[in-house]
C-alpha atoms as one frame of an Amber mdcrd trajectory, in Angstrom:
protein
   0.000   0.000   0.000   0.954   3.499  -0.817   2.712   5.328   2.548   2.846
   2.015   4.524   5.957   3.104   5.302   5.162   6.301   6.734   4.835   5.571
  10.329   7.492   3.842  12.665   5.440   2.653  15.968   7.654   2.188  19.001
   6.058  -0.805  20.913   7.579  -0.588  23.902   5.959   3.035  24.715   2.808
   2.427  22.314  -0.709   1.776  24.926  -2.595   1.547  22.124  -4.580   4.173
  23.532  -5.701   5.482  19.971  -5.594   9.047  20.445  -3.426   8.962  17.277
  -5.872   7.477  15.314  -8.574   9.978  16.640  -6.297  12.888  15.760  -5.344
  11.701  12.295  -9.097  11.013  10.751  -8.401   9.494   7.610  -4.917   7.856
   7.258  -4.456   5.923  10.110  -6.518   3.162  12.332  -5.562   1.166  14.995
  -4.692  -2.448  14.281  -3.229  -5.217  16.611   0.246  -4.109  16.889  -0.753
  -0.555  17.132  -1.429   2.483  15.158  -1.177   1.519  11.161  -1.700   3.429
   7.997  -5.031   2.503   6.247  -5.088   4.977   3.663  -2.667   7.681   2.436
  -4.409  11.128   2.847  -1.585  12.055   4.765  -0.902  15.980   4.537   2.042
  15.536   7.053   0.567  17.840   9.795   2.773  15.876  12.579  -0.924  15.815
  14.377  -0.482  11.701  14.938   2.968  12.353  16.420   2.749  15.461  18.544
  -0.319  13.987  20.143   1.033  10.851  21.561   2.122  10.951  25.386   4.340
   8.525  25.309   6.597   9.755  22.133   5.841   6.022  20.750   5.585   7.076
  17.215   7.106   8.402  14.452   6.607   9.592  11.322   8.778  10.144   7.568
   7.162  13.168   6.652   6.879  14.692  10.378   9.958  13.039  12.090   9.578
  12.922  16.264  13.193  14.161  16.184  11.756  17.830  14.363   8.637  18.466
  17.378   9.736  20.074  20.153   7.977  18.413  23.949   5.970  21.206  25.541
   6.241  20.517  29.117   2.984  22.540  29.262   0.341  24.627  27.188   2.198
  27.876  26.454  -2.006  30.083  26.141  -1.722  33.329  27.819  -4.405  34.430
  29.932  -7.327  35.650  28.247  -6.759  39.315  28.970  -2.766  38.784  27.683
  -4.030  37.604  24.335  -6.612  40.124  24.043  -4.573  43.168  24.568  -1.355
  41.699  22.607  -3.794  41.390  19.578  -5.507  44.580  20.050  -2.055  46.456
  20.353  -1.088  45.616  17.097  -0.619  48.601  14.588   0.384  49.338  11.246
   3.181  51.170  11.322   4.036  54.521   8.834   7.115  56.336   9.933  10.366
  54.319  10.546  13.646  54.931  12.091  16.134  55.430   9.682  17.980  51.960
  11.044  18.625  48.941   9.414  17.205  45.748  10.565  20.030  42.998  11.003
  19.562  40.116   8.622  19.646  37.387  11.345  16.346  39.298  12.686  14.772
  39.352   9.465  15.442  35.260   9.009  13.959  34.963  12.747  10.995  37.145
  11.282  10.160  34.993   8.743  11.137  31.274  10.407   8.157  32.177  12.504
   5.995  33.057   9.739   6.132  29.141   8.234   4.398  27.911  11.378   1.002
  29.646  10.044  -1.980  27.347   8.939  -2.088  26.858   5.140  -4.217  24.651
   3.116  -4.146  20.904   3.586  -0.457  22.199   4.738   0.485  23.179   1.246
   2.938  25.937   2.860   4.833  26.757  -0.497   5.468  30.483   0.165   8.849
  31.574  -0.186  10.289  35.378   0.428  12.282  38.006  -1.622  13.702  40.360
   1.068  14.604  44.186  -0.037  17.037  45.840   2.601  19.263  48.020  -0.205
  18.152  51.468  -0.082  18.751  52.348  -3.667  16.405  49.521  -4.408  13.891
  50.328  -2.425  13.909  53.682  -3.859  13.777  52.434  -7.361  10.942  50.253
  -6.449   8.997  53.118  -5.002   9.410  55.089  -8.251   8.053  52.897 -10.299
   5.411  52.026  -8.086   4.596  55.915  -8.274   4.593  55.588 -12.383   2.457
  52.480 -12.425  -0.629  54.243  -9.908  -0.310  57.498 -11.346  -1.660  55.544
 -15.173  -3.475  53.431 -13.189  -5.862  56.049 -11.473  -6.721  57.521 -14.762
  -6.973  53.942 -16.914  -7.682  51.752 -14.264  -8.925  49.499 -10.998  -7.437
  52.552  -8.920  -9.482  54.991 -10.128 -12.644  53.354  -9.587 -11.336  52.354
  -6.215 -13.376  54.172  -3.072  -9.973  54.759  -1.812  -8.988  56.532  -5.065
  -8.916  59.515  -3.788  -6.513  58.492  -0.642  -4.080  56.959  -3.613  -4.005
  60.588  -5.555  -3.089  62.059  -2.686  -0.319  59.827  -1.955   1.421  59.806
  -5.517   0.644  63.843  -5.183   2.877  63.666  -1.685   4.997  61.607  -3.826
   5.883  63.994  -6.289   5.571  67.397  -4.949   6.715  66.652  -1.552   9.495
  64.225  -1.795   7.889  61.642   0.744   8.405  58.181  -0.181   4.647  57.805
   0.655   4.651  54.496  -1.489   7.247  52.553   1.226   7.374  54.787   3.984
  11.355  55.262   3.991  11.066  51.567   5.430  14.705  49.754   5.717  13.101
  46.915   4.862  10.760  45.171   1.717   9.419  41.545   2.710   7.686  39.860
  -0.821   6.304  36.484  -0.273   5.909  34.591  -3.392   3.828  31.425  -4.327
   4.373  29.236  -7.436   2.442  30.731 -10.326   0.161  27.861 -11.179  -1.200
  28.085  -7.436  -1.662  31.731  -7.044  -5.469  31.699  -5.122  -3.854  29.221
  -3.030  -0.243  30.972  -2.149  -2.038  34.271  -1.533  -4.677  32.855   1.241
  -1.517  31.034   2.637   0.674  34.314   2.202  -2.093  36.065   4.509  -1.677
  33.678   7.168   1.827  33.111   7.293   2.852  37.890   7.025   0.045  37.924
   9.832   1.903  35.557  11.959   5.145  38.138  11.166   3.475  40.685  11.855
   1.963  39.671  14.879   5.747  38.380  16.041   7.500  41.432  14.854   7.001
  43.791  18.188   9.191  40.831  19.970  12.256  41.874  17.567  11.170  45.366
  18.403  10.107  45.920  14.923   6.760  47.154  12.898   5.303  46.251  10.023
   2.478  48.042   7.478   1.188  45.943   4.774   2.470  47.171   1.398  -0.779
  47.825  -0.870   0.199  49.918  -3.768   3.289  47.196  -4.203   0.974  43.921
  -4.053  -1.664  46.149  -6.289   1.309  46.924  -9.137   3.032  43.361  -9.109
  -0.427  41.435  -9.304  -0.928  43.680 -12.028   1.925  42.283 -13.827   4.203
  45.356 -14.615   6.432  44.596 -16.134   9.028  47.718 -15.424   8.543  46.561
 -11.224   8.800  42.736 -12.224  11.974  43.443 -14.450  13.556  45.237 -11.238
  13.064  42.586  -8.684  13.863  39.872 -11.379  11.940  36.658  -9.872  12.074
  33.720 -11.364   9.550  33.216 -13.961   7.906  30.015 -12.175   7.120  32.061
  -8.838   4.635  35.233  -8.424   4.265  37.920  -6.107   1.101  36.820  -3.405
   2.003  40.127  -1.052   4.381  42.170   1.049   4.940  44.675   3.665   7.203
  46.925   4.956   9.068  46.525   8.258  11.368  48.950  10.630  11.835  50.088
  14.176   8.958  52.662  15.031   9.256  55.754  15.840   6.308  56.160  17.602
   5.002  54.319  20.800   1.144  54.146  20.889  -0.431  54.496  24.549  -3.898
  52.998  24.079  -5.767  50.414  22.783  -7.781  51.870  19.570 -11.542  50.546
  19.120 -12.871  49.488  15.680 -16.387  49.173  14.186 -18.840  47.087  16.462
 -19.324  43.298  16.056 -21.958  41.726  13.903 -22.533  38.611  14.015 -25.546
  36.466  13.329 -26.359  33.334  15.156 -28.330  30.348  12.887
């Protein structure tokens, strides 16, 4: 059978208590000796191996050696989570610092640990931390909105009028408006034949960056006019960050040290919810 050899079942510290099984729903069911693979829909989510208590099994795709033993649930008090998730903010105005690379990979090793589809992960990143570059990529940016407010999804955009005004600020003030004089470009791309897919899992995996970045120190702001211009398939910004031609742009954002320390919580728009 396909993926029989999957699983490795210690029987020394296997009870046969099933909770494997129970976890797995679908690839595995419990047999005489033990856990055993019964069909292969396995998506290698470690599930079967992280749940055991007794570290009796083991598993090709999610090796035992790989999961790290919680000694105990590491949930923060309601009111912990609720304020760390409130408190994050999208940040506009960065110091003028760079971000050491070692932080940026410690960013972004977090950021693979967010939920994707049937654990397709795939994403992989394009980091911008040269200044010149960054500059270049704001200018074309600039070019490509500018057009694209008069010919195009921009203009008929109810936040049209918020884009003029930043390609005006652009121009006539000298602001980098477009990537907020961030050190620091993050691009996650997907492969191009699975775009819907590697932009939902692009969502998760920035969020869980951006919700991590405050540890570092650092803030993040997602980068709309760049995700608009690149999904747009422009070719002057695709030339300049010269991907590969089997991988496409699924989002981005910007990332610094804030200037700025916020002192409250801000509200948003009321719940709604409907109950069936």
């Amino acid at each position: 059978m396909a993926g029989e050899n999957l699983i490795q079942v210690n029987q020394d510290k296997c009870t046969k208590c099933g909770l494997c099984v129970k976890v797995c729903r679908g690839t595995l069911g419990l047999g005489e000796q033990g856990p055993e693979i019964v069909h292969d829909f396995c998506i290698a989510c470690g599930h079967c191996v992280a749940v055991c208590p007794n570290g009796a099994l083991d598993h090709t795709r999610a090796p035992l050696k790989n999961q790290v033993l919680l000694e105990k649930s590491p949930v923060p008090d309601v009111e912990t989570a609720a304020r760390f998730l409130r408190s994050r903010r999208s940040v506009r105005t960065f110091q003028k610092k760079p971000i050491p690379r070692e932080n940026i990979r410690e960013l972004l090793d977090i950021a693979r640990f967010a939920p994707t589809a049937c654990n397709s992960q795939g994403i992989s990143y394009y980091v911008v931390d040269d200044l010149d570059t960054l500059k270049k990529i704001a200018a074309v940016i600039a070019d490509w909105a500018e057009e694209d407010l008069k010919h195009g999804s921009l203009g008929k955009s109810p936040w049209s009028q918020n884009t003029s005004n930043t390609i005006r600020c652009y121009h006539e003030n000298g602001e980098d408006t477009i990537l907020r004089d961030a050190p620091c470009l993050i691009i996650a791309t997907a492969d191009k034949n699975r775009f819907p897919l590697g932009r939902d899992n692009t969502h998760f995996a920035l969020t869980y960056a951006q919700l991590y970045a405050p540890t570092l120190g650092l803030g993040t702001c997602w980068s709309g006019l760049f995700e608009y211009c690149a999904t747009s398939g422009y070719e002057p910004l695709l030339k300049l960050l010269k991907l590969p031609e089997s991988r496409t742009i699924t989002g981005a954002f910007l990332v610094g040290y804030p200037v700025y320390t916020f002192k409250r919580l801000v509200d948003r728009d009321p719940l709604q919810i409907t109950w069936q």
